[in-house]
C-alpha positions as CSV (number, residue, x, y, z in Angstrom):
1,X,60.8,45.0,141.2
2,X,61.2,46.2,137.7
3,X,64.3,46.7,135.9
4,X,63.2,50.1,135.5
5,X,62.4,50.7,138.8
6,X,65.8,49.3,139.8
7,X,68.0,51.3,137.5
8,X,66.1,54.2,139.2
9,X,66.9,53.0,142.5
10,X,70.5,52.3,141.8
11,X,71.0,55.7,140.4
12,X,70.3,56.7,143.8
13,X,72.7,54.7,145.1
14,X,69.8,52.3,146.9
15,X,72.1,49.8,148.4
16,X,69.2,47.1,148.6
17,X,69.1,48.0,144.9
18,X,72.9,47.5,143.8
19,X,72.6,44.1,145.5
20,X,69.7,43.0,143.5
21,X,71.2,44.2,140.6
22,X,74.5,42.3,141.3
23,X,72.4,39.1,142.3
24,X,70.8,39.3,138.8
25,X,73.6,39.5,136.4
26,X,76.8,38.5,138.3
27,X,76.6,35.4,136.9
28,X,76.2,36.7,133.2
29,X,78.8,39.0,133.4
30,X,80.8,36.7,135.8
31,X,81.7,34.8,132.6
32,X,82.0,37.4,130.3
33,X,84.9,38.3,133.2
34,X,85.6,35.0,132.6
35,X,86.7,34.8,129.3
36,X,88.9,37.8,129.6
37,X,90.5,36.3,132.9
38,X,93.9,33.8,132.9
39,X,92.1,32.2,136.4
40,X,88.8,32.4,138.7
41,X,90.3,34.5,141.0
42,X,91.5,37.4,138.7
43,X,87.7,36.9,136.6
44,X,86.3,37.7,140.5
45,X,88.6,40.9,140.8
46,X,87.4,41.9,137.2
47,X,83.6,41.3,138.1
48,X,84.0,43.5,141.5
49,X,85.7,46.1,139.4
50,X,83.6,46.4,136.5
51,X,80.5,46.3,139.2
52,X,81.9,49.1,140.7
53,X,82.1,50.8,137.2
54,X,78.6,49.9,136.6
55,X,77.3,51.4,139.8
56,X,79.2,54.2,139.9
57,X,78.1,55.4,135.9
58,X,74.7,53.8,135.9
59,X,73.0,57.7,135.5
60,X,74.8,57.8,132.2
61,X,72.6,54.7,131.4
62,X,69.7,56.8,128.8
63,X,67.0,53.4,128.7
64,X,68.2,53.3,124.6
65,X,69.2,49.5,123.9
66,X,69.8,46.8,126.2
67,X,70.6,47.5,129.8
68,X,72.4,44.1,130.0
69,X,74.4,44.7,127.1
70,X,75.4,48.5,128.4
71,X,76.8,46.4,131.1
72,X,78.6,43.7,129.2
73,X,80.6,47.0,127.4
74,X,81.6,47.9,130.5
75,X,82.8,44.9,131.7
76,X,84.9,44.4,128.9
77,X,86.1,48.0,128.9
78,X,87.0,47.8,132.3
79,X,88.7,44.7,131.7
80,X,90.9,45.6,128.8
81,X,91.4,49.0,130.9
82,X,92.4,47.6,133.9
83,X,95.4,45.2,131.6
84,X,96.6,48.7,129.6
85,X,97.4,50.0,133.1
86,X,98.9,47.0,134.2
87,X,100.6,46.4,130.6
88,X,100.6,43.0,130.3
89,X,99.8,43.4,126.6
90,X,102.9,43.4,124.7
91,X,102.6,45.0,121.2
92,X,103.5,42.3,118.2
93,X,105.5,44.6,115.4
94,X,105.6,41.8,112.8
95,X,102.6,41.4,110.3
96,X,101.1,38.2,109.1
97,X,99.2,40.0,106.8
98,X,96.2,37.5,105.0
99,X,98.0,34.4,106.0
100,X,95.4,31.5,105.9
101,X,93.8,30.2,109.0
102,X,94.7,26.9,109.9
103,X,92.0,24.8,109.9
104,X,91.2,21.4,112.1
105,X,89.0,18.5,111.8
106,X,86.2,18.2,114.2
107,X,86.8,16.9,117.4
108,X,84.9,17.1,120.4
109,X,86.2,18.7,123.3
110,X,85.0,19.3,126.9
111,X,84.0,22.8,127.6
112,X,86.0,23.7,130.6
113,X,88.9,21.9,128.4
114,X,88.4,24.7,126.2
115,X,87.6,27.6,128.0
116,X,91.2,26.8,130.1
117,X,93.0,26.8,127.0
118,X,91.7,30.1,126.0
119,X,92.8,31.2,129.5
120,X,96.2,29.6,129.2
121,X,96.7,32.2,126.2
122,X,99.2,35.0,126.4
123,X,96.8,38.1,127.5
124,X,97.1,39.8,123.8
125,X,96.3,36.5,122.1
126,X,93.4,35.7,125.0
127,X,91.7,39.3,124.4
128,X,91.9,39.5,120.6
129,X,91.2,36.1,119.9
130,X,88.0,36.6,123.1
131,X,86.6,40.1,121.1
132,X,86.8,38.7,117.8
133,X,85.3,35.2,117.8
134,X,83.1,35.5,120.6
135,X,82.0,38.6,121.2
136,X,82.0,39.5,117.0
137,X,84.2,43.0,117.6
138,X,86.2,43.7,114.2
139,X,89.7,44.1,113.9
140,X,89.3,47.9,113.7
141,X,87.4,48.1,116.5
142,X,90.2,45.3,118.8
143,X,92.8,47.6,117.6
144,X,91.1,50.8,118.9
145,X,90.5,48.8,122.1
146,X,93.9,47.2,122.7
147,X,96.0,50.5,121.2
148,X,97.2,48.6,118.3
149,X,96.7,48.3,114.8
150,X,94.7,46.2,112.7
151,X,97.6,44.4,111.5
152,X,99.0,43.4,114.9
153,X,95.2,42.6,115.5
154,X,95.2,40.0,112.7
155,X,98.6,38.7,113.9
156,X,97.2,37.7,117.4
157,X,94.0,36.6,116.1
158,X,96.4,34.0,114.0
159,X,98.8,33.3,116.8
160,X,95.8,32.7,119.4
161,X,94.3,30.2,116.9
162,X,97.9,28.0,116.4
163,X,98.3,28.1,119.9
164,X,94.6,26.8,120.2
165,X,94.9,23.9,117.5
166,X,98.0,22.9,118.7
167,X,96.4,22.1,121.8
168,X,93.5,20.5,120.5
169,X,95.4,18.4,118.2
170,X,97.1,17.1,121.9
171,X,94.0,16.2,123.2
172,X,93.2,14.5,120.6
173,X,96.1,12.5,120.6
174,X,96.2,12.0,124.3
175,X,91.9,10.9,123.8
176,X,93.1,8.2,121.0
């Protein structure tokens, strides 16, 4: 079946259809979920909810760009929703302003190492450090998702990165 012809079928709310499309890009969006998540069990609730989100506004889908990334936005907006309501995000007053990014020598480091530290991260630091390096949102456009402002943007971004090469700098030591 195409992707055309299943976007038309899920529209109609084709069960058969909405499974197919979960079988084809849970697992993308199951790590976008992922990154946003502190564990694999709240990444799970987040994939169920943004599905629903997906299946419930797929007629506002209009074929213009990529389907797959329409559905990545809505992941992470139903994400970042879902931790306003539950306002785990604390808002950072202080401003770091331009301070200089700390910077680490190479090392090499397990991916699931990794990816567990970015979960361990306090949810504001985890988000804004998450949209900014790797998904390439600006600070603007964190602060207009998170309800903050650039600034406090910036701050986390810094914070998130300390708390990162702090942890890094551990491994290292443990490795040597």
């Amino acid at each position: 079946m195409s992707l055309k012809e299943l976007i038309d079928k899920c529209k109609k709310s084709d069960r058969k259809a909405q499974e197919e499309l979960y079988r084809r890009y849970s697992a993308v969006l199951f790590g976008m979920c992922l990154k946003y998540s502190r564990n694999k069990t709240e990444a799970e609730d987040n994939l169920h909810d943004s599905f629903m989100t997906i299946y419930e506004k797929i007629g506002q889908f209009k074929d213009k760009g990529s389907f797959e990334g329409w559905m990545k936005r809505i992941t992470v907006n139903t994400v970042l929703q879902k931790y306003r309501k539950q306002r785990h995000m604390e808002v950072v007053s202080e401003n770091l302003g331009d301070e200089p990014m700390i910077e680490t020598e190479a090392t090499e480091i397990n991916l699931a190492t990794l990816l567990g530290y970015i979960q361990e991260l306090p949810n504001k630091y985890r988000l804004t450090f998450n949209l900014y390096v790797l998904d390439g949102y600006s600070h603007k456009e964190i602060s207009k998702l998170l309800g903050t402002s650039t600034g406090t943007s910036k701050s986390n971004l810094a914070r998130a990165r300390m708390i990162l090469k702090a942890k890094i700098d551990k491994e290292k030591i443990n490795i040597a």
